[in-house]
PDB file of N, CA, C, O and CB in Angstrom:
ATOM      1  N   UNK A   1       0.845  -1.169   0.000  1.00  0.00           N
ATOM      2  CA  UNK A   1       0.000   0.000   0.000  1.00  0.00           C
ATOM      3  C   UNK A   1       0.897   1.240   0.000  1.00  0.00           C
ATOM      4  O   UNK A   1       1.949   1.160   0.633  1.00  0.00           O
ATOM      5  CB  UNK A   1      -0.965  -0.006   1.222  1.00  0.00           C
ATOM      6  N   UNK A   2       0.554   2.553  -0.736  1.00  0.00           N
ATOM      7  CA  UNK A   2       1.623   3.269  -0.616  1.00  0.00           C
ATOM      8  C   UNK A   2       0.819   4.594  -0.272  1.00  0.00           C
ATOM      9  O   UNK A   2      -0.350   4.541  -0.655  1.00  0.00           O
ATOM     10  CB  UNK A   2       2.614   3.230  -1.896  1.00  0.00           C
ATOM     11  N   UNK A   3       1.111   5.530   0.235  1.00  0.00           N
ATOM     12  CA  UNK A   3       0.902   6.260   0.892  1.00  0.00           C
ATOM     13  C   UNK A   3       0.348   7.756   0.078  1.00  0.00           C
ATOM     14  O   UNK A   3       1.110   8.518  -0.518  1.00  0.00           O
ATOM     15  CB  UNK A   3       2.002   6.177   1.652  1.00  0.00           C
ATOM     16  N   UNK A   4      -1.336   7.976   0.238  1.00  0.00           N
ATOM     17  CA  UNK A   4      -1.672   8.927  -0.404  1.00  0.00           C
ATOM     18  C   UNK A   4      -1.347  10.526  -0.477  1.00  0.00           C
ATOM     19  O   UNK A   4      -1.497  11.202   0.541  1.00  0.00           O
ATOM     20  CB  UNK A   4      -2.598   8.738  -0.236  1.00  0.00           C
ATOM     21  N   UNK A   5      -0.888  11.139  -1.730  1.00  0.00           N
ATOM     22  CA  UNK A   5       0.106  12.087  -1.404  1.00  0.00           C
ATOM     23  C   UNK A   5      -1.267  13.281  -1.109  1.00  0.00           C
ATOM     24  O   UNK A   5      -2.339  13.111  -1.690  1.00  0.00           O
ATOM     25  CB  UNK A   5       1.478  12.413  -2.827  1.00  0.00           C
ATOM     26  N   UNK A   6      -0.985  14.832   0.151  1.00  0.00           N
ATOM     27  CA  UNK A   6      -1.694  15.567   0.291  1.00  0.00           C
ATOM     28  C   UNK A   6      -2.006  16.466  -1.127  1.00  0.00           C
ATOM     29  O   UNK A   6      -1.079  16.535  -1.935  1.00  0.00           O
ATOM     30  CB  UNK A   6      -1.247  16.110   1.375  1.00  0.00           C
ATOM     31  N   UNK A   7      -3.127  17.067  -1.407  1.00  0.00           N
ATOM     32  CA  UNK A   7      -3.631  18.010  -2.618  1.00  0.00           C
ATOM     33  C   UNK A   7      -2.868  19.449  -1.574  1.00  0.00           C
ATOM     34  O   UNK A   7      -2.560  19.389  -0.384  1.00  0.00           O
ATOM     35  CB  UNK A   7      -5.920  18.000  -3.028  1.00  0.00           C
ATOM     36  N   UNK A   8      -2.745  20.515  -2.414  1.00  0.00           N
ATOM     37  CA  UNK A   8      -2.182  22.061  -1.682  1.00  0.00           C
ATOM     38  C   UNK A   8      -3.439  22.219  -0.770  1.00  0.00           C
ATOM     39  O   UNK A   8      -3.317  22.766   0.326  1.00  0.00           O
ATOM     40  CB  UNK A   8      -1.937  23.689  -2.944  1.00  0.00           C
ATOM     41  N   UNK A   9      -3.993  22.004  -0.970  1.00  0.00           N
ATOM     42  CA  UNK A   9      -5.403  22.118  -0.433  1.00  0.00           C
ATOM     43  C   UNK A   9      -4.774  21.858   1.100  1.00  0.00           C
ATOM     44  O   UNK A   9      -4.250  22.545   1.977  1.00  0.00           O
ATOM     45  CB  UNK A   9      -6.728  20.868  -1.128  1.00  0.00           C
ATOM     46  N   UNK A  10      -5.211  20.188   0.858  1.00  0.00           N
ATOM     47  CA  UNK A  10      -5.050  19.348   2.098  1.00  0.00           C
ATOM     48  C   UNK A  10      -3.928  19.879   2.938  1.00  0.00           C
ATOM     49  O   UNK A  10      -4.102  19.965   4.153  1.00  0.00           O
ATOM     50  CB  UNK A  10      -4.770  17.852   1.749  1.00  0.00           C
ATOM     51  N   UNK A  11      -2.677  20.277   2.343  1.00  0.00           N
ATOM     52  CA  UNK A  11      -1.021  20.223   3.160  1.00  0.00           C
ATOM     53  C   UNK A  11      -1.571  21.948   3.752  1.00  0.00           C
ATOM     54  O   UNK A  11      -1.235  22.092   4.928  1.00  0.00           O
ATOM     55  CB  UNK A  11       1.057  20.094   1.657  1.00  0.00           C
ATOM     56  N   UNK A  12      -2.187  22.992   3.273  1.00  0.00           N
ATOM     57  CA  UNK A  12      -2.382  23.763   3.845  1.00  0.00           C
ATOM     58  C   UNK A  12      -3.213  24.301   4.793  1.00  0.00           C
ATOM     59  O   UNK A  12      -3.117  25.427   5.280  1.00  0.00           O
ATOM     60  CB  UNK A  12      -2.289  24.080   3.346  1.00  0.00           C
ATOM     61  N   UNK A  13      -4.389  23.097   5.147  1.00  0.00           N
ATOM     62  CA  UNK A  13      -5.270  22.824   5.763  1.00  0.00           C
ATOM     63  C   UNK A  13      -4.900  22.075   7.062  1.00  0.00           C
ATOM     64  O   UNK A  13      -5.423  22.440   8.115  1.00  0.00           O
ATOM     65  CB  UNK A  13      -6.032  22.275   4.967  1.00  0.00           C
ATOM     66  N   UNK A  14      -4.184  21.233   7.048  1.00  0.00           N
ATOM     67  CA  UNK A  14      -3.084  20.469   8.287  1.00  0.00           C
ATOM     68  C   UNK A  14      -2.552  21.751   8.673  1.00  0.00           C
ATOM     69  O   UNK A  14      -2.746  22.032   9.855  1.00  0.00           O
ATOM     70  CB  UNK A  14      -1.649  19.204   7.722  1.00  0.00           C
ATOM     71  N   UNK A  15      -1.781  22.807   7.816  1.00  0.00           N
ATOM     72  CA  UNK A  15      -0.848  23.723   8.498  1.00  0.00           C
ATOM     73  C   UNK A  15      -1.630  24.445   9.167  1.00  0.00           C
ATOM     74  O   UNK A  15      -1.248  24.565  10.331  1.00  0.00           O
ATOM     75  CB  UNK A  15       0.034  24.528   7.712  1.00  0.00           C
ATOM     76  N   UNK A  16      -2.802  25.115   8.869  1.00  0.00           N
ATOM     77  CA  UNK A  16      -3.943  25.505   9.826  1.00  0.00           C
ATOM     78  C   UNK A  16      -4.181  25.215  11.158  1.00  0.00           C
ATOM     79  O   UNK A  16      -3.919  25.788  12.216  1.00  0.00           O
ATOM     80  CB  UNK A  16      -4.928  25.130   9.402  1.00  0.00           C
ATOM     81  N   UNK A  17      -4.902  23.893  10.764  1.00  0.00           N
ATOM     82  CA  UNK A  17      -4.635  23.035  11.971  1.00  0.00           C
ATOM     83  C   UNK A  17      -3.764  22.991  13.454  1.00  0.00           C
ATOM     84  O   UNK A  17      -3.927  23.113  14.668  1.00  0.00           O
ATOM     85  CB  UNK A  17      -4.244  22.189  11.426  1.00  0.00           C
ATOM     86  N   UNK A  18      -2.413  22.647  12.118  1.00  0.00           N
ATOM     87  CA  UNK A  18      -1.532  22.551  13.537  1.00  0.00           C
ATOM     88  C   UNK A  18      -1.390  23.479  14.156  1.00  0.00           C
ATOM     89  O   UNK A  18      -1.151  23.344  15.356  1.00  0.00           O
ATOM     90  CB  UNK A  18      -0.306  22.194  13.523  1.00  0.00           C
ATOM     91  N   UNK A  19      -1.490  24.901  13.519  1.00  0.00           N
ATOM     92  CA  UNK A  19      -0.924  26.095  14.197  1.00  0.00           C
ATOM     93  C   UNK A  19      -2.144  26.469  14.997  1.00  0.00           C
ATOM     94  O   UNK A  19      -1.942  27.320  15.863  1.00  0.00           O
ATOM     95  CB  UNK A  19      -0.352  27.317  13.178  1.00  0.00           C
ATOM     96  N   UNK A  20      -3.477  25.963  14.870  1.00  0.00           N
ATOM     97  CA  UNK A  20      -4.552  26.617  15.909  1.00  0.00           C
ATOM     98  C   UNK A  20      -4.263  25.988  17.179  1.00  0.00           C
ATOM     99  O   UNK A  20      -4.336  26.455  18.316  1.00  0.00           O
ATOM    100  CB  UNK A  20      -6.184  26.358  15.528  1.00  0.00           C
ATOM    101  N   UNK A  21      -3.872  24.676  16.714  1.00  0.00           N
ATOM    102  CA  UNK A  21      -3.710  23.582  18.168  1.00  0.00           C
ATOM    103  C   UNK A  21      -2.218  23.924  19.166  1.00  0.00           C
ATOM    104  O   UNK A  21      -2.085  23.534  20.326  1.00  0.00           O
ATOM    105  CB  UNK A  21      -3.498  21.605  17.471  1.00  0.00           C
ATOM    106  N   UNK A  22      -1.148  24.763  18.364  1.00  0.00           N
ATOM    107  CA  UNK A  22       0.062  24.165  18.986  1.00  0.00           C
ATOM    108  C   UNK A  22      -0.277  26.026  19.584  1.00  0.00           C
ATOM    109  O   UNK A  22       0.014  26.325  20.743  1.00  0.00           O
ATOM    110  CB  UNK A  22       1.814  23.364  17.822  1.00  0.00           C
ATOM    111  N   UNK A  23      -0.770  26.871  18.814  1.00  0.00           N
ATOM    112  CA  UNK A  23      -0.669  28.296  19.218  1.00  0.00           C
ATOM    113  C   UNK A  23      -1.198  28.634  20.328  1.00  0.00           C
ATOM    114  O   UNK A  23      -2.418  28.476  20.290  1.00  0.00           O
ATOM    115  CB  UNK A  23      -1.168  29.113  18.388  1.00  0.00           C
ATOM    116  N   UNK A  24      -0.561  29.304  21.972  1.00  0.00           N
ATOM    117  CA  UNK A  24      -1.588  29.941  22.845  1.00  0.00           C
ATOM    118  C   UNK A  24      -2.757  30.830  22.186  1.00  0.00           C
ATOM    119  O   UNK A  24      -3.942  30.523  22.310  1.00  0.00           O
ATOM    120  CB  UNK A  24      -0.842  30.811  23.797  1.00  0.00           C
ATOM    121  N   UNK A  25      -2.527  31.419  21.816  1.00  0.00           N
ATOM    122  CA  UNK A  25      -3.431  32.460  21.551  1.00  0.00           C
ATOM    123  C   UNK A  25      -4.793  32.081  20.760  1.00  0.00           C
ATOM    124  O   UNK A  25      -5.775  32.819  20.690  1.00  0.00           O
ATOM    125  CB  UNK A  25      -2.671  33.463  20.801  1.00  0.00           C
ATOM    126  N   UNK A  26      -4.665  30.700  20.134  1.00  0.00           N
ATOM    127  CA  UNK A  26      -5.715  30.895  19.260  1.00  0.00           C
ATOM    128  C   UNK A  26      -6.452  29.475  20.241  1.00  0.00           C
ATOM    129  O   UNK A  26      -7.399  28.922  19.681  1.00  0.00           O
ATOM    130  CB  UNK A  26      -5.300  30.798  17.280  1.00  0.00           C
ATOM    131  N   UNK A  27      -6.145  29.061  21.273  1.00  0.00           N
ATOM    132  CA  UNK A  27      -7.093  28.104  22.128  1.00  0.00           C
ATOM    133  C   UNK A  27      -7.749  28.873  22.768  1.00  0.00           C
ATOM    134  O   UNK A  27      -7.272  29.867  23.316  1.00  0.00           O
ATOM    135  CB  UNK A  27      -6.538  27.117  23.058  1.00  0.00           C
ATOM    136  N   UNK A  28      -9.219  28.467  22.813  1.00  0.00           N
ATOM    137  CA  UNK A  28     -10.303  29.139  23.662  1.00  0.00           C
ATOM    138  C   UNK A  28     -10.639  29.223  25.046  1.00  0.00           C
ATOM    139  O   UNK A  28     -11.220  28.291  25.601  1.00  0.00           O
ATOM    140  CB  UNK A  28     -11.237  28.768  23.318  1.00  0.00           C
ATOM    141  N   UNK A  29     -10.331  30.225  25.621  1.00  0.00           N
ATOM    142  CA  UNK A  29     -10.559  30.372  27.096  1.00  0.00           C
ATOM    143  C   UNK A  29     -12.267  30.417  27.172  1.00  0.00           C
ATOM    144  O   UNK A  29     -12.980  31.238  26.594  1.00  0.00           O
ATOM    145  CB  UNK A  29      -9.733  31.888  27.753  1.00  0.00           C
ATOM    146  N   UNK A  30     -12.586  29.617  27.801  1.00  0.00           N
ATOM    147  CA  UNK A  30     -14.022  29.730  28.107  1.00  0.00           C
ATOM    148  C   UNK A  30     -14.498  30.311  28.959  1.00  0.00           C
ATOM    149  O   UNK A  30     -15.721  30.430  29.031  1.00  0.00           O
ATOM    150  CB  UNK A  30     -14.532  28.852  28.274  1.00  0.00           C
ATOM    151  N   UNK A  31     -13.439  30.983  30.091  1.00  0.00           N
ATOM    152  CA  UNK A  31     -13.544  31.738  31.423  1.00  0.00           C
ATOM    153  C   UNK A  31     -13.859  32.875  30.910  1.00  0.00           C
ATOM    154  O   UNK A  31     -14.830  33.596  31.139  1.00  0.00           O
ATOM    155  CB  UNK A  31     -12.325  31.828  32.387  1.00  0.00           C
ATOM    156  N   UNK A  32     -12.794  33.030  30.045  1.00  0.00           N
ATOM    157  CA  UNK A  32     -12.426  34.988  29.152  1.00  0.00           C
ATOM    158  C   UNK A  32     -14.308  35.328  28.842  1.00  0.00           C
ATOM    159  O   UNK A  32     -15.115  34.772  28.097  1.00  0.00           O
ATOM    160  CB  UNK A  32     -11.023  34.870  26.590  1.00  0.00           C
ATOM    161  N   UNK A  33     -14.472  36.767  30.044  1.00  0.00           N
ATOM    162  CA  UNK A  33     -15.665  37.346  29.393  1.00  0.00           C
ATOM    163  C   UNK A  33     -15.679  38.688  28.181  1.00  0.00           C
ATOM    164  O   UNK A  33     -16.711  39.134  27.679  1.00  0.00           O
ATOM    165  CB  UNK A  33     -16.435  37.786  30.605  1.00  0.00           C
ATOM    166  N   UNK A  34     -14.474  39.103  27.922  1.00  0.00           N
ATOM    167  CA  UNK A  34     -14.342  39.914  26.656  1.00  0.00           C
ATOM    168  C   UNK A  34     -14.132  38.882  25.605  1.00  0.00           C
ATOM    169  O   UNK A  34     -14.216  37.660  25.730  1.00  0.00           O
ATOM    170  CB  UNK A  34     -13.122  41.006  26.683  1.00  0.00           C
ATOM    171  N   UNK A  35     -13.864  39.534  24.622  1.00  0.00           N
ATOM    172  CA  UNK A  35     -13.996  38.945  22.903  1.00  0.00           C
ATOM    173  C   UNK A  35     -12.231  38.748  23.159  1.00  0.00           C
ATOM    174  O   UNK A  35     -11.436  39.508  23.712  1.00  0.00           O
ATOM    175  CB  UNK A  35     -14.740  40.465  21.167  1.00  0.00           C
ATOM    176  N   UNK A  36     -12.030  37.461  22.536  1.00  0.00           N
ATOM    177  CA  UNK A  36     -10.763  37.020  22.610  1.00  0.00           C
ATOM    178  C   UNK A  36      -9.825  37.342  21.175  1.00  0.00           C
ATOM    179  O   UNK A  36     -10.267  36.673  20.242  1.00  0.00           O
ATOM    180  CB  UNK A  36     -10.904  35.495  22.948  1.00  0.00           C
ATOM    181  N   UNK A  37      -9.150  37.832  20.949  1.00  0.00           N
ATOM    182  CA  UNK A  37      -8.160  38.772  20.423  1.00  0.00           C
ATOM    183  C   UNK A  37      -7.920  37.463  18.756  1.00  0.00           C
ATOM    184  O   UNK A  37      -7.455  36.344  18.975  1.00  0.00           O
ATOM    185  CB  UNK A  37      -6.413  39.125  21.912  1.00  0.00           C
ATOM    186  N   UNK A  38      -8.275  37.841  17.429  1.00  0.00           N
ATOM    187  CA  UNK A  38      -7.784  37.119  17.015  1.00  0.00           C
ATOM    188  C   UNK A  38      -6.290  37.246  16.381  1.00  0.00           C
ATOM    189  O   UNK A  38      -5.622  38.280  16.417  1.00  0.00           O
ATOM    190  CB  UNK A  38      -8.611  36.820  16.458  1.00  0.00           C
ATOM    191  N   UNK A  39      -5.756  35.636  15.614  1.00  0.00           N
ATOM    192  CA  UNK A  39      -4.803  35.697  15.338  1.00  0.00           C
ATOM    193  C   UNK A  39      -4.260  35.645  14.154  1.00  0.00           C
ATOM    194  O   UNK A  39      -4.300  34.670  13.404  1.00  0.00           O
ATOM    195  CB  UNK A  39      -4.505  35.190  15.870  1.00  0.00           C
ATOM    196  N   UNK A  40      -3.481  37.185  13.837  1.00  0.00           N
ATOM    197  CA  UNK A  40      -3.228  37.056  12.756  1.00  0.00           C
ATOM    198  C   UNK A  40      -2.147  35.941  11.623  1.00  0.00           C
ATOM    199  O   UNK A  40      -1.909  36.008  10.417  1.00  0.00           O
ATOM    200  CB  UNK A  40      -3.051  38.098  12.837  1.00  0.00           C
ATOM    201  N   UNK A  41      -1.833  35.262  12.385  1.00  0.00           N
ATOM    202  CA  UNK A  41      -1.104  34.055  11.469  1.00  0.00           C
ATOM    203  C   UNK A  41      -2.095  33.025  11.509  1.00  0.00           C
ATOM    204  O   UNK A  41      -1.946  32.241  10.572  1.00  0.00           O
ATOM    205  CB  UNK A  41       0.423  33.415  12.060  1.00  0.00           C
ATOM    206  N   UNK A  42      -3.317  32.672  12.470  1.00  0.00           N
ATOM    207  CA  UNK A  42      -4.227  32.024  11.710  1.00  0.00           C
ATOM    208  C   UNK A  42      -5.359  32.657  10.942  1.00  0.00           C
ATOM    209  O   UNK A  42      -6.237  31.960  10.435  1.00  0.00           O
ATOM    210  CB  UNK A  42      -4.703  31.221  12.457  1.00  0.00           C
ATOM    211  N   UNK A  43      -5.350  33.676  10.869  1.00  0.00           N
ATOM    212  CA  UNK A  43      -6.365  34.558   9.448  1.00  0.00           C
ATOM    213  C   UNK A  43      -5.567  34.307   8.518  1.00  0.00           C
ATOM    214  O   UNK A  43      -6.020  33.821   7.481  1.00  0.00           O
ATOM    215  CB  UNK A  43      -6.687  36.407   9.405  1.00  0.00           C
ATOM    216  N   UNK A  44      -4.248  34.558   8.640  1.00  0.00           N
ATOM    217  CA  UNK A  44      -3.533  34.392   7.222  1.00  0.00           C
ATOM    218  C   UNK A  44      -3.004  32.944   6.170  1.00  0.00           C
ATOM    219  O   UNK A  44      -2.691  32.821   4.986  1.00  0.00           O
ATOM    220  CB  UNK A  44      -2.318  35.080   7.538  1.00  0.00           C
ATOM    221  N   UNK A  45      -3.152  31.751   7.682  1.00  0.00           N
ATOM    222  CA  UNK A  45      -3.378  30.576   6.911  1.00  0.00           C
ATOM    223  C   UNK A  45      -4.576  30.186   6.291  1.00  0.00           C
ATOM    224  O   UNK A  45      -4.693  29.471   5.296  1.00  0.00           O
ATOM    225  CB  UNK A  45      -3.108  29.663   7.577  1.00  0.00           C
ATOM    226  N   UNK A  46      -5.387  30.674   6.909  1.00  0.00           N
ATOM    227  CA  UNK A  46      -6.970  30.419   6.854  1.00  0.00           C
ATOM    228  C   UNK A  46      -7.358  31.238   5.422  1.00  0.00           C
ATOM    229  O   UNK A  46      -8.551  31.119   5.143  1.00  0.00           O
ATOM    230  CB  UNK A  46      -7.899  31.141   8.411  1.00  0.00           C
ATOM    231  N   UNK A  47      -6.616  32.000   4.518  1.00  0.00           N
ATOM    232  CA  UNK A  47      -6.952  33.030   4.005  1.00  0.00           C
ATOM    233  C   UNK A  47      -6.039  32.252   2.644  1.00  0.00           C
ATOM    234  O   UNK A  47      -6.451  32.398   1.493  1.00  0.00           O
ATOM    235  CB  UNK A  47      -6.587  34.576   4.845  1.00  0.00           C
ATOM    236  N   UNK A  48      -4.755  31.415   2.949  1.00  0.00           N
ATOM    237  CA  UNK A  48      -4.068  30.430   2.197  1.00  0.00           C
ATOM    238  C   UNK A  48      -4.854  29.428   1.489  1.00  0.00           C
ATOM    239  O   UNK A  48      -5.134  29.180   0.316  1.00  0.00           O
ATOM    240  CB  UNK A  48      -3.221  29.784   3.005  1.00  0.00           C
ATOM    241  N   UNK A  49      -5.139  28.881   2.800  1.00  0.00           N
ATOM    242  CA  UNK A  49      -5.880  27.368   2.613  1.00  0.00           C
ATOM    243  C   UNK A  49      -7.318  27.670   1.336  1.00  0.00           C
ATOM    244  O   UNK A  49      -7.498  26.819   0.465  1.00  0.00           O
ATOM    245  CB  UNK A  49      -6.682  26.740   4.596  1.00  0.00           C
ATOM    246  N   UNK A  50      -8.307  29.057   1.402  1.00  0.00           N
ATOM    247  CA  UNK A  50      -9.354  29.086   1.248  1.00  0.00           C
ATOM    248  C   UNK A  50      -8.986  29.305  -0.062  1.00  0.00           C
ATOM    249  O   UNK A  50      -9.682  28.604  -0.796  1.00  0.00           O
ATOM    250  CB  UNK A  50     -10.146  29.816   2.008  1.00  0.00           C
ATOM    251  N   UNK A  51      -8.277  29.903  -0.605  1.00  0.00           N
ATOM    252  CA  UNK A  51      -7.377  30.593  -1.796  1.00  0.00           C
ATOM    253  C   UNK A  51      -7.332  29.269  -2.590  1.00  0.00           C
ATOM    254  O   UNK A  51      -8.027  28.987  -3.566  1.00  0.00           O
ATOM    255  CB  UNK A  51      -5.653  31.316  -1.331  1.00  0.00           C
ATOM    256  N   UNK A  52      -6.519  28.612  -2.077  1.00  0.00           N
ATOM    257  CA  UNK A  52      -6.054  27.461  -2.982  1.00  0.00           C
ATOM    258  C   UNK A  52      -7.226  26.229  -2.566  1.00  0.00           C
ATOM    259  O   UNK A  52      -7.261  25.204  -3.247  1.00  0.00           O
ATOM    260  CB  UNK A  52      -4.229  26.967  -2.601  1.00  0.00           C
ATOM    261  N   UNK A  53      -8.059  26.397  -1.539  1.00  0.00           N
ATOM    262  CA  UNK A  53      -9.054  25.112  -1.927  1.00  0.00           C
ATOM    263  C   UNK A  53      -9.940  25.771  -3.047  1.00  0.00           C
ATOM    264  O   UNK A  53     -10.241  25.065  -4.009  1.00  0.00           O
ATOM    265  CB  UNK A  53     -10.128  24.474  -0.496  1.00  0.00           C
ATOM    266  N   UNK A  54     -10.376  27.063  -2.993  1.00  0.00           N
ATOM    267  CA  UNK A  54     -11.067  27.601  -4.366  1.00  0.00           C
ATOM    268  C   UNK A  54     -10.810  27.034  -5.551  1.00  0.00           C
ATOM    269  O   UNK A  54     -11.669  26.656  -6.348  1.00  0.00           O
ATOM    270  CB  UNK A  54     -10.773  28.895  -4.654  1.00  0.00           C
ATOM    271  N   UNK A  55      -9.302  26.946  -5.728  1.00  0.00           N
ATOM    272  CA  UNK A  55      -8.868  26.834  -7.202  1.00  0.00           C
ATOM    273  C   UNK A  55      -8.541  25.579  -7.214  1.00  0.00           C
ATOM    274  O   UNK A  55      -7.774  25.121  -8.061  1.00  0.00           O
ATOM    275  CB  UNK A  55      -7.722  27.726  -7.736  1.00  0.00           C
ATOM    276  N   UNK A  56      -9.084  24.871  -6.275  1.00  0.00           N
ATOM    277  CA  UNK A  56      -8.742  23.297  -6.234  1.00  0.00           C
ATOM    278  C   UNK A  56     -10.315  22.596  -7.078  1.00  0.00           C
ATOM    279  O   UNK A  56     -10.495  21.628  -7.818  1.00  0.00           O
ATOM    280  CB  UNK A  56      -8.488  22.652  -4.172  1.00  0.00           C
ATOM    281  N   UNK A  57     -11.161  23.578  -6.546  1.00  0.00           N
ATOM    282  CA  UNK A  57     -12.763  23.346  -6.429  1.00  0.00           C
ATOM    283  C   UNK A  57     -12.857  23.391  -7.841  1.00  0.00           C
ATOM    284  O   UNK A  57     -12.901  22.313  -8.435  1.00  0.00           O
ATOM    285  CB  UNK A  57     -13.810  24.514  -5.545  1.00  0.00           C
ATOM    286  N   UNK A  58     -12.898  24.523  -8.529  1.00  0.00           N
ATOM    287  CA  UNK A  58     -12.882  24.952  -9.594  1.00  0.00           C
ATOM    288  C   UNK A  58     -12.110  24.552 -10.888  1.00  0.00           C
ATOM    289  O   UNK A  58     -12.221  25.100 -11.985  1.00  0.00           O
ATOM    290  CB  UNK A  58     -12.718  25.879  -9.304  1.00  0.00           C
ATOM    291  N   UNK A  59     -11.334  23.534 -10.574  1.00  0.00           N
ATOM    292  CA  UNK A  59     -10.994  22.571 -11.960  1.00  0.00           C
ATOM    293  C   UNK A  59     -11.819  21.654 -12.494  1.00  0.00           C
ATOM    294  O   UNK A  59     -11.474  21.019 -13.491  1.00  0.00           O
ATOM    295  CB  UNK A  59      -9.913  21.748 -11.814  1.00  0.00           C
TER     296      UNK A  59
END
């Protein structure tokens, strides 16, 4: 069996991922009663990923 390779899509969608999970800032305090500050390196993967799943969609 050999191992299915990721679409740009997919490999930039993991990078998302990992960075919401490994980043303080972007885990949710459920205590916090103000609006919790977002983060701009996950808007900007998030803004990657959506980019290139578009043009993934669209072939």
């Amino acid at each position: 069996m050999t191992p299915r390779t990721l679409t740009p899509a997919e490999e930039a969608f993991v990078a998302l991922s990992v960075h919401c999970i490994e980043c303080p800032g972007c885990k949710v305090d459920l205590d916090r009663t103000d609006e919790q500050p977002e983060c701009p390196i996950a808007e900007a993967l998030y803004r990657a990923w959506f980019d290139i799943w578009r043009k993934e969609v669209r072939r």
